[in-house]
Every structure is written in C-alpha cells, then in structure tokens.
N, C-alpha and C positions, 0 to 999 in steps of 0.2 A: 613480540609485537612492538612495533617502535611508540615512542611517544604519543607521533601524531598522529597516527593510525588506532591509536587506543581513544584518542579526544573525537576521530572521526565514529568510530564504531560506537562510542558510548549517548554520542546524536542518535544517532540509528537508533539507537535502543531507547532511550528516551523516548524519540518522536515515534515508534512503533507504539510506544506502552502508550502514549496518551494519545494514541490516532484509537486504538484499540477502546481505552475507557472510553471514547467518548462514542464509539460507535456504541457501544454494551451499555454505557453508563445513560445514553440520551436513547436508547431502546425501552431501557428499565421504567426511565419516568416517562416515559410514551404509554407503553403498556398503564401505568396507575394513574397518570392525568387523564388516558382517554379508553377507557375500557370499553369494552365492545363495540367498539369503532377501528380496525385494522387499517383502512386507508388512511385515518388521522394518524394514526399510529405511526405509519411508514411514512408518511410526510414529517413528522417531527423528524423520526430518524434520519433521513436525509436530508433534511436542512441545517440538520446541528450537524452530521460528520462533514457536509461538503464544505462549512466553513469552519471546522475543526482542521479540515486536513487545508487547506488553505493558510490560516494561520501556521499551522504548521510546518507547511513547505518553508513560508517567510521565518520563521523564528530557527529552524535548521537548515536550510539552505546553504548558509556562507560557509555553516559548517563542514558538512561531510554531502552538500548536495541533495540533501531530504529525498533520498532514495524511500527511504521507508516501506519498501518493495522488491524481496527475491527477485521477481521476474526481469522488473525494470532495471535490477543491479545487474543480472547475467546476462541481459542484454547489451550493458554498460560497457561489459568484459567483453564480448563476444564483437560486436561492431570495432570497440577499441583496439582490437589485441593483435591487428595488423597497423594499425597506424602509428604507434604509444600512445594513442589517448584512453580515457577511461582507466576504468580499475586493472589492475593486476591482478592475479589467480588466487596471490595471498589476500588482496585487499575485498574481493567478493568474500572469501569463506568467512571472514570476519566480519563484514557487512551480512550476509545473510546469517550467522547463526545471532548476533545483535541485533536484528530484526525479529526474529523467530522467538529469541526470549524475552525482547521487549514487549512484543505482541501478549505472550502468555503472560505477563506480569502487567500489562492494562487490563486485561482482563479479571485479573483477579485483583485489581484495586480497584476496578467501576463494581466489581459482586461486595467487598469491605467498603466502599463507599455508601453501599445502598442497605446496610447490615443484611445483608445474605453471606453464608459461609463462602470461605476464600476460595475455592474450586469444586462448582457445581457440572458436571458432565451433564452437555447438552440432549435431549431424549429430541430433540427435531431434525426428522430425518430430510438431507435435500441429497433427494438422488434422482438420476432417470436422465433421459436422452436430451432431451430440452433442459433441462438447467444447464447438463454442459456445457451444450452448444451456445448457449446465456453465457457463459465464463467463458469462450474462447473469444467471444463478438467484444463481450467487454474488455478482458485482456490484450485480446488484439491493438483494440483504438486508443485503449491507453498507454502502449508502447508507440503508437506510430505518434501520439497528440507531444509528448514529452519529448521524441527525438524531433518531429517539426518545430516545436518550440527552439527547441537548442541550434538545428540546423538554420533555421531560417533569423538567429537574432534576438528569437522575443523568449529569451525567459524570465526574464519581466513579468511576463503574464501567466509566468506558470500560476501562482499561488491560486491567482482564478479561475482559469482556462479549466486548471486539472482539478478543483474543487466542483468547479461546475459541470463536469463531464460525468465526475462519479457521481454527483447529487441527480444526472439527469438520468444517469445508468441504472440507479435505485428501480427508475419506474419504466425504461424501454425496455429490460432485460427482465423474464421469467425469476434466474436467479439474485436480485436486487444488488447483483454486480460488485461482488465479492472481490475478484480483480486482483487477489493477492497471495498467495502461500503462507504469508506468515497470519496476516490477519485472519486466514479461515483456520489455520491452527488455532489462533486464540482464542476463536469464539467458537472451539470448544470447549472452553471450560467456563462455563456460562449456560445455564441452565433457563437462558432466559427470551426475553425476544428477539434479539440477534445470535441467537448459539445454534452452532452447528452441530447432530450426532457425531462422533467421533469416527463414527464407520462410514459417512459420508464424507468425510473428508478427502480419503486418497481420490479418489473420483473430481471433486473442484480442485485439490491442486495440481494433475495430471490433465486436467481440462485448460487452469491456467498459463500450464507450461506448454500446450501445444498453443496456444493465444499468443506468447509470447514467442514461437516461431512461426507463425500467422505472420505476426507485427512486424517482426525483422525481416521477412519476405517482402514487404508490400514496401518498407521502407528501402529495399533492394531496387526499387521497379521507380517510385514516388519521389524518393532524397537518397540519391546516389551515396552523396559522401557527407552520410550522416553520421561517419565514425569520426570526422574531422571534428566534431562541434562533441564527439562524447565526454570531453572532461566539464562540461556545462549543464550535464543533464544531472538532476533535474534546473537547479539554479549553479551559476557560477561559486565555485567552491572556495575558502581559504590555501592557497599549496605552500604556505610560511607559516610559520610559528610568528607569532607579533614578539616583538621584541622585548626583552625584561626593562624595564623602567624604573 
C-alpha cells in the first residue's frame, strides 16, 4: 500500500470508528438520560449522529473524501472505472476493509467509554420485509444526494445536506436508516440501543447493496455523467502529499 493510500484508508477508519461511537455512544446516553421514553430516545440519537457525521465529513473530507461508507465507496469505483475518476479496485478494498474495522472499533470504544465491556453481541433483532425495503429507500437516496452533490458543484454542502438526510432518514424509514455495511456491522457489537443481532445483519447489508444499485440506476436516468465529478465524492479530496517543510 503506498503512502498515501495508507494516510487515505487510515481517515476511513478514523472517521468510521467515531461516526460509529457516536451513534452507539449518543444511543447509550439516550437510553439512561431518557428511559422510558423511545421517541426522546431516537430523537437524541439522531441529532447527535446527524451532526457527528457532518462534522465528520468536514474534518475528513480533504482527506480521503469521508466516504466512511462501503456502498458509497463502490459506488465511487463503479461510476469511476470508465472515466479514471474515483477509486481504483485497490483503493476500494482498502477503503472498505478501513471502514469495516473502524466501525467495529467505535463501537467498542462508545461500550469502554460508557464502562460496559468492550464487545457486547447485540440480542435486537431487525429483520422482516419492511426494514429492508427501509435500507434500500435509505441507501438508495444516499448514493443519489452525494453523487448530485458532487455532480452538480455543491460539495460544499455535503457536511449538511448528507448530515441532514440521515438525521431525517432516522424517522421516515421503519429501519432508522442504517445506510451503511460497515456501520450495521459495528453495531453489532453493542448490546445496546443502537445494536444490531448479528444474525440480522446479513439481511441490512444485502438490503444496502441492492440500495446502492437502486442509487446508481437512478443516477443513470437523473445525472448522466455523474462519474465525471466521482473523485469529489464525498468532498474534494487531497491527490498531493503537502510538501516537507
């Protein structure tokens, strides 16, 4: 792995682990600041990850593009890989396994943050017909909101725009709009109000992956040549090494 493919993938994993604590970590204090109350509950949690992941985009962005998303990275590849733009074949597998272990390692620093042991296997099962179809609507719009950002100029607006979508996704979608492979990995290990059963999983992230060829369908029909604008997704990225000083 070259250099700057190490400093890109190590964003990735970064910005997964703390997109992940904060969804796990602002669930945790949801649950004990508002017990027995679930709609406060899910209102904390979605206000604290929609501008968790906003910041987030902003603080790795220049970096590696704050993919911090399997789907939205291999969609990255996939639109790209006729044009040159976006990721290469190498640069995905690196991006998404630095996703996937970021993910599981917020998670188990939002469970050591809160003193619960460092991996507790979630017992909440989300399965059935309707959540899927919850994770493809969400996945879907999230791949078409990030590639119109990019195609049309405004990633700018990502940090908001895609903050605000999943904060709004919590409450229009059955499954509170998971939208990701790596993050529904994480949060199964998290035994808590954001975890997933482990046996529910395969199910949201084969629900995610067809969202994410939902999204690249519609961005076929919507933004023709949205693979011209893919090395900007999600924010315009560093492609130099800054100079030694």
């Amino acid at each position: 792995m070259s250099r700057k493919l190490a400093r890109r993938a190590s964003a990735e994993f970064a910005g997964a682990a703390l997109l992940v604590a904060a969804v796990v970590g602002s669930g945790i204090a949801a649950a004990r600041l508002s017990p027995g109350d679930v709609g406060l509950q899910l209102l904390e949690n979605a206000i604290a990850t929609a501008l968790a992941l906003g910041a987030l985009i902003l603080m790795f962005g220049p970096v590696s593009g704050a993919h911090l998303n399997p789907v939205v990275s291999a969609a990255d590849w996939w639109l790209g890989r006729r044009a040159g733009t976006g990721l290469t074949a190498a640069e995905l597998a690196a991006y998404t396994a630095a996703q996937v272990t970021g993910a599981i390692a917020g998670a188990v620093l939002a469970n050591l943050m809160y003193d619960l042991p460092a991996i507790t296997w979630s017992h909440t099962e989300r399965t059935g017909g309707h959540l899927w179809l919850a994770e493809i609507v969400a996945t879907a719009g999230l791949v078409v909101l990030v590639f119109a950002l990019a195609r049309t100029g405004r990633t700018a607006t990502a940090p908001a725009a895609v903050g605000a979508y999943i904060g709004a996704a919590y409450w229009f979608t059955s499954s509170t709009s998971f939208a990701n492979p790596a993050v529904t990995i994480g949060r199964a290990f998290t035994d808590t109000f954001a975890g997933i059963a482990p046996t529910s999983v395969p199910g949201f992230v084969v629900a995610q992956l067809v969202g994410g060829l939902v999204g690249i369908a519609a961005l076929a029909a919507w933004y023709p040549h949205a693979a011209e604008a893919a090395d900007d997704v999600l924010v315009p990225h560093l492609t130099q090494e800054p100079e030694a000083r």
